[in-house]
VODREN-532348 format. One record per residue: z, x, y of N, C-alpha, C, O in turn; residue in three letters. Coordinates in steps of 0.001 Angstrom, whole numbers, plus 500000, padded with zeros to 6 digits. Atoms other than C-alpha are relative to their C-alpha. Last residue first. Layout:
BEGIN
ZXYZXYZXYZXYala
...
//
This chain:
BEGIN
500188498464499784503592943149283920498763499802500083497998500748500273unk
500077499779498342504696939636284117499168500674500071498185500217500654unk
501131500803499785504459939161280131499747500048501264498550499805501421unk
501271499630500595506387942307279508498799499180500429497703499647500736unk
500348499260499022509135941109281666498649500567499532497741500725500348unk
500224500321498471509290938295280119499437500802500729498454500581501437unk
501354500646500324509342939632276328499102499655501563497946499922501892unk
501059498934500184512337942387277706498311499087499947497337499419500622unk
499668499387499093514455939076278565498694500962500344497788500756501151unk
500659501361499286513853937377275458499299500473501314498097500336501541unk
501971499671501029514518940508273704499507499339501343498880499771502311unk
500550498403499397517955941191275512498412499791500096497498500260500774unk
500201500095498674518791937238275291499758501059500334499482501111501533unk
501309499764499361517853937024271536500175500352501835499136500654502422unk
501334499326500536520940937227269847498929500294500097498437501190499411unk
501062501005501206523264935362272074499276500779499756498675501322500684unk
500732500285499167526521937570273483498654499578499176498470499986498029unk
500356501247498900529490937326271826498757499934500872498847499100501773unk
499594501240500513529451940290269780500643499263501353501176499678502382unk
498950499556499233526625942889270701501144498467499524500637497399499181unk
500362500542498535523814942832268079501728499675500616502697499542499869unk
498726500186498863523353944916265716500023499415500754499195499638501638unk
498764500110500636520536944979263135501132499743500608501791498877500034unk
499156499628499484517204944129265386501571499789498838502023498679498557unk
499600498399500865515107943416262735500718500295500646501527500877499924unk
499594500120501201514813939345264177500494501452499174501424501416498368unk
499025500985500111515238939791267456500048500371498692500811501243498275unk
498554499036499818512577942769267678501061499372499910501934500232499792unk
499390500112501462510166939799267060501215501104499372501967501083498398unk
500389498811500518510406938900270728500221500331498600501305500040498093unk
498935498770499935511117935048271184499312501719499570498430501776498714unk
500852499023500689508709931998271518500602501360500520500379501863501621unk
500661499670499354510938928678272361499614501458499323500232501776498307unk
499467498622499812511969926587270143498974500643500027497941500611499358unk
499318500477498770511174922589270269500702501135500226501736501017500883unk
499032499703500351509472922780266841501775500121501139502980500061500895unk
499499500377501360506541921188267595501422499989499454501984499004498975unk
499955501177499832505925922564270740500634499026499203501590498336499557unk
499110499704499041506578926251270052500165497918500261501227497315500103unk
498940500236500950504468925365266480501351500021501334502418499487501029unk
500001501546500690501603924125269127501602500147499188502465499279499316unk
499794500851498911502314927538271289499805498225499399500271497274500027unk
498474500318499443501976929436268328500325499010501027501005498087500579unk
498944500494501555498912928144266972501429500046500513502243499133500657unk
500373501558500057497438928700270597500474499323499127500947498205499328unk
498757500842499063498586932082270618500348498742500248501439498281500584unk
500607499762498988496428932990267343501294499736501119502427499400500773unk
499454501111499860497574934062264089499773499836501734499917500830502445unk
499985499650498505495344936196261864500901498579500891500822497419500484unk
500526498742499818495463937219258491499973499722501770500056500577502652unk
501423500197499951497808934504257863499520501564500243500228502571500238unk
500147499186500149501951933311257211498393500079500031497854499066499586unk
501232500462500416503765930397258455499843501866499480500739502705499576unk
499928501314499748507525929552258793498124500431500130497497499391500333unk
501814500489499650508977932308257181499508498848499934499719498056499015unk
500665500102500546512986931915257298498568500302500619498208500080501775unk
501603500027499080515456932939259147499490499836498954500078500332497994unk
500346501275499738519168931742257627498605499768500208498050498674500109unk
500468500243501176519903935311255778499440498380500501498769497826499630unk
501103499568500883519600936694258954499912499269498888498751498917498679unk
499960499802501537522226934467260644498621500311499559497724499470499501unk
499060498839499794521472934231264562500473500683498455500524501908498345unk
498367500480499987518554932544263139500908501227500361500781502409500039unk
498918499412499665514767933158263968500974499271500173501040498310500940unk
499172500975498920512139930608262690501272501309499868501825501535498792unk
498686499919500645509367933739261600500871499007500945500802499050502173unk
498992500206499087505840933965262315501244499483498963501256499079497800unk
498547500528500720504071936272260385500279499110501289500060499526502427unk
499345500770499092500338937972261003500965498898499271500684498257498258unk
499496501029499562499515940346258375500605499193500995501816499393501089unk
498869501010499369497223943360258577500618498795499921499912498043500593unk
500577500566498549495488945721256132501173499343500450502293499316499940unk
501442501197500554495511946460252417499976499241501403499409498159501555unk
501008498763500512497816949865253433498730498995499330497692499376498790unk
499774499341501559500400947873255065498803500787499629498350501532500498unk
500823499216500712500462946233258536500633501041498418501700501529498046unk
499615498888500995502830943596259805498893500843499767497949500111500067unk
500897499795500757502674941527262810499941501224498797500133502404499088unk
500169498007500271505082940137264262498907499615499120498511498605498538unk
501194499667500424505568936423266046499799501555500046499752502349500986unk
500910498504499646508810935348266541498389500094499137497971499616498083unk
500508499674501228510166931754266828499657501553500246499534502029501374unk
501153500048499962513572931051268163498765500244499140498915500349497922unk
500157499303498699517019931197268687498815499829500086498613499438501236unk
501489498875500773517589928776265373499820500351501592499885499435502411unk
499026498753500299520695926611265963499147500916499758499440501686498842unk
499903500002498399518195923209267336501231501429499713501895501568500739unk
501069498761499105516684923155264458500420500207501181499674500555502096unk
500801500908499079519974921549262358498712501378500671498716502609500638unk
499898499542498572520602924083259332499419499059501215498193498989501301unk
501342500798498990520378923422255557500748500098501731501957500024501949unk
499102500225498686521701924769252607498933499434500918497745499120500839unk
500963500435498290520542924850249118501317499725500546502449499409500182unk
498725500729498740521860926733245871498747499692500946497616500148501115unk
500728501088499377520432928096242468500447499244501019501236498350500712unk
499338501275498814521184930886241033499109498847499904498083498539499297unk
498636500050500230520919933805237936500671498923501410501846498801501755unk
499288500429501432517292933768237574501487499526499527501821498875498537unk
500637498619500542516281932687241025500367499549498632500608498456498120unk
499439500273501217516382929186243291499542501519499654498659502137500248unk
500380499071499930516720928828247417500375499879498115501391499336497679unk
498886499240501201516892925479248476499316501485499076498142501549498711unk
500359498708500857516408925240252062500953500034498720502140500291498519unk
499568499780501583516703922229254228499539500925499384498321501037499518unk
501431499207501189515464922647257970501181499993498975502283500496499194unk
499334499623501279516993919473260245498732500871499151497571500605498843unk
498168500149499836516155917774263400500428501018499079501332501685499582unk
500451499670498164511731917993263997501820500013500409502260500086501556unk
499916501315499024511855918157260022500205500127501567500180501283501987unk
499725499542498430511346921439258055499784498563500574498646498110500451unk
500216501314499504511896920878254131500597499947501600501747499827502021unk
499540499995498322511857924794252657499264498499500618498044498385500738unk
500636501206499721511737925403248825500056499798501751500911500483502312unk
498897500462499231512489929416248366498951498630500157497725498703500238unk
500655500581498753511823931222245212500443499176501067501618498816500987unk
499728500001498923512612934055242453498981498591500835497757498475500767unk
500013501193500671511047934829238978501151498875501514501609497777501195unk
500447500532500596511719938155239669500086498534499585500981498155498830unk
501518500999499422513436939091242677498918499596498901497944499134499496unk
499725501650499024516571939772241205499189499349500483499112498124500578unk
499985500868501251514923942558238794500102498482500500499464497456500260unk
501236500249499886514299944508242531499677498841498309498661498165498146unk
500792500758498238517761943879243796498761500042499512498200499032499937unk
499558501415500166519485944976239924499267499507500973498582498597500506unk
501089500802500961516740947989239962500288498824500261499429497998500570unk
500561500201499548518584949048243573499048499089498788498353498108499051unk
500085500738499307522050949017242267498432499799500470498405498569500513unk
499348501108500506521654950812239467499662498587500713499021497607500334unk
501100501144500986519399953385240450500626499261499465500095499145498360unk
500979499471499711521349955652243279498672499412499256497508499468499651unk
500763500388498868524446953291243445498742500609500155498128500002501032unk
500172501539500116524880953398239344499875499870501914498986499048502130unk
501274500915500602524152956998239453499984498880500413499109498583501227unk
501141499433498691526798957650242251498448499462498838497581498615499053unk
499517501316498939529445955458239863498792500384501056498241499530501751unk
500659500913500471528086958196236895500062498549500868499398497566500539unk
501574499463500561528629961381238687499702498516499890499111497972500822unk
500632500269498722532247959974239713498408500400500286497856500123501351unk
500155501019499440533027959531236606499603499539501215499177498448501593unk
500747501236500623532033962600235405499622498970500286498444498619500344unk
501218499697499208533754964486237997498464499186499271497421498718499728unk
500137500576499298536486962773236512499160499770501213499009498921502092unk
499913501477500362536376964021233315499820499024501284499252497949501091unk
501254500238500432535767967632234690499704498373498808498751498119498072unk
501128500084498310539344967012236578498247500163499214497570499200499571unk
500019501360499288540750965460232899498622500685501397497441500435501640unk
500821499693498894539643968198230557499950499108501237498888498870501813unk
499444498620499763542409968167227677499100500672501543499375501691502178unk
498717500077499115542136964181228132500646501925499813501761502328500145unk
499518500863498956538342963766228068501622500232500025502049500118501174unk
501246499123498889537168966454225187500717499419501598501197500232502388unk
499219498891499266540525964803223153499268500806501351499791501264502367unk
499374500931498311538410962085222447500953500899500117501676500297500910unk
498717499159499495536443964481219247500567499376501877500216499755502994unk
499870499360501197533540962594217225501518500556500693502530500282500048unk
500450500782501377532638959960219563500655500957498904501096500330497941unk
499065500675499447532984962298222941500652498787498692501834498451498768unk
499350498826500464530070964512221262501437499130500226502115499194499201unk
500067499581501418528157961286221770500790500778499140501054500502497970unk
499176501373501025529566960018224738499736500192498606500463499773497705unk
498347500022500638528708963352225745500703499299499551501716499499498880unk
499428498956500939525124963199224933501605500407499968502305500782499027unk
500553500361501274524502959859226557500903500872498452501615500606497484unk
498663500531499925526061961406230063499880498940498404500913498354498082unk
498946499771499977523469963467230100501590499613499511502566500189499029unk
499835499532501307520813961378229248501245500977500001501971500831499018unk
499345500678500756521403959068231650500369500662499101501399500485498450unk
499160499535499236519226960957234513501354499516499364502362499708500044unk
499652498582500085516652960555232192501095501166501011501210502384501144unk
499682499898501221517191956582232015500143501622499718501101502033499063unk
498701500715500056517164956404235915500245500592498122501001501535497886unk
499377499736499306513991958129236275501457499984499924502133500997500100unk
499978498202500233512531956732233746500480500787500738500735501713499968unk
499261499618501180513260953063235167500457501486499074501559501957498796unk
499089499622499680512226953776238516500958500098498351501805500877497914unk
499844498543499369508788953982238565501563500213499625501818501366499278unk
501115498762501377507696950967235492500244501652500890499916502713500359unk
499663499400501685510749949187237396499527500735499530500123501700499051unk
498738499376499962509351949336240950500386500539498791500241501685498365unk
500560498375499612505654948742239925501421500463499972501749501263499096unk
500270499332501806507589945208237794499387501566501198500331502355501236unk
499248499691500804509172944538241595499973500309498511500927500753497872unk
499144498406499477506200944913243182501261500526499240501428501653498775unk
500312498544500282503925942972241044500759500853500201500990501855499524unk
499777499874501080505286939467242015499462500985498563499535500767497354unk
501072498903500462505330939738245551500340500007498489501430500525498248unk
500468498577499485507869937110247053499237500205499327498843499203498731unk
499376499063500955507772933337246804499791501414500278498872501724501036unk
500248498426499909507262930425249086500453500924498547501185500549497632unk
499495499883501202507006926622249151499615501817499838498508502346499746unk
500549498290500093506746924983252388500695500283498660501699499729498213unk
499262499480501395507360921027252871499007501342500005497813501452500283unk
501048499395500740506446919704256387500816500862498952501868501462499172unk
499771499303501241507709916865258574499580501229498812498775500721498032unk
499282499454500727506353918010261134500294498041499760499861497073500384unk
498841500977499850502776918060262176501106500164499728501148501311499283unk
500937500889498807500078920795263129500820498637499862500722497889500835unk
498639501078500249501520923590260780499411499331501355498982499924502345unk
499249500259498593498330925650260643500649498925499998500134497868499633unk
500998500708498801496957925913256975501190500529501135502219501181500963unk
500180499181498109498940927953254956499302500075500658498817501075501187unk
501111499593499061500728925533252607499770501149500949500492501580501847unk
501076500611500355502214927388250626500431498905500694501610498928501046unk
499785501170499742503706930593251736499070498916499783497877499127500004unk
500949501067499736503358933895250048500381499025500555501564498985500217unk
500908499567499512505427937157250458498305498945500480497344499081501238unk
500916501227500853508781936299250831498392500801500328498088501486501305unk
500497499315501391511170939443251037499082499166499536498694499214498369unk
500817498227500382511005939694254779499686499801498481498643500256498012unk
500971500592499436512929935848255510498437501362499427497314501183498956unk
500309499956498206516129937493253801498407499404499732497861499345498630unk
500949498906499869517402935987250620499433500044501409499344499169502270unk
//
């Protein structure tokens, strides 16, 4: 799971030594609000295709004397299943969902558990580009994030989370962690050019910013 979908972290003091065990989980409202919106939606966009399996039940000829409006069918109902299929399964998935995370000054272990998994991996610290520091806003105010940036998205994790995060915090976890303090445009950035290192545009841009 990406680094974005967690929403708590525990501890969330200021990381001030390492070894340190983190224990996260996402939002555990959002995905039931999702459902209680999307389900109806989805189910009355079903009904259609309900009623002909119905009529379809009594007389299967309907389907092979009508193939091309048989197949407009099927292709109706494959666009359902990407237009609310696929997205309930991603928001059901996050139920009951979490990530363990054992950060050492060599090595971050991650085991990641849901309803239908359970796996760990683990990454030396020295393969992580950096940290970022974003800040989120939402409609109940602001979060400050920092994030250990991996050239592999699904590798980044949240590495603290607060209402407010100072420079001074960072600059201890910069210490700490022995990676240096990257633009957070790294991490959302979707594309990035192949062969060339994932942060060196940002990095770059961060510099010049800090000159200025």
């Amino acid at each position: 799971m990406r680094a974005t979908a967690f929403e708590t972290c525990v501890p969330c003091a200021p990381i001030t030594a390492l070894p340190i065990n983190l224990s996260q989980t996402p939002s555990r409202s959002s995905p039931l609000l999702t459902l209680a919106l999307a389900l109806p939606a989805a189910f009355a966009a079903l009904a259609p295709f309900y009623l002909i399996a119905a009529h379809a039940t009594q007389d299967a000829s309907l389907f092979v004397e009508r193939g091309s409006t048989s197949l407009l069918l099927g292709l109706a109902l494959i666009l359902w299943a990407l237009l609310f299929g696929w997205p309930i399964m991603q928001r059901v998935g996050l139920i009951g969902t979490g990530r363990e995370i054992c950060l050492t000054s060599t090595v971050v272990t991650v085991r990641e558990r849901g309803l239908l998994f359970d796996r760990s991996w683990s990454q030396p610290l020295n393969s992580y580009c950096g940290l970022a520091h974003h800040v989120r806003s939402s409609l109940s105010g602001t979060r400050h994030e920092v994030l250990l940036v991996h050239p592999d998205p699904a590798k980044s994790f949240l590495l603290r989370a607060a209402d407010r995060i100072g420079q001074e915090e960072i600059d201890q976890m910069v210490l700490l962690t022995g990676c240096r303090e990257i633009a957070p445009q790294v991490f959302y950035r979707r594309t990035v050019a192949q062969g060339s290192h994932p942060y060196a545009a940002s990095a770059t841009a961060l510099a010049s910013a800090k000159l200025a």
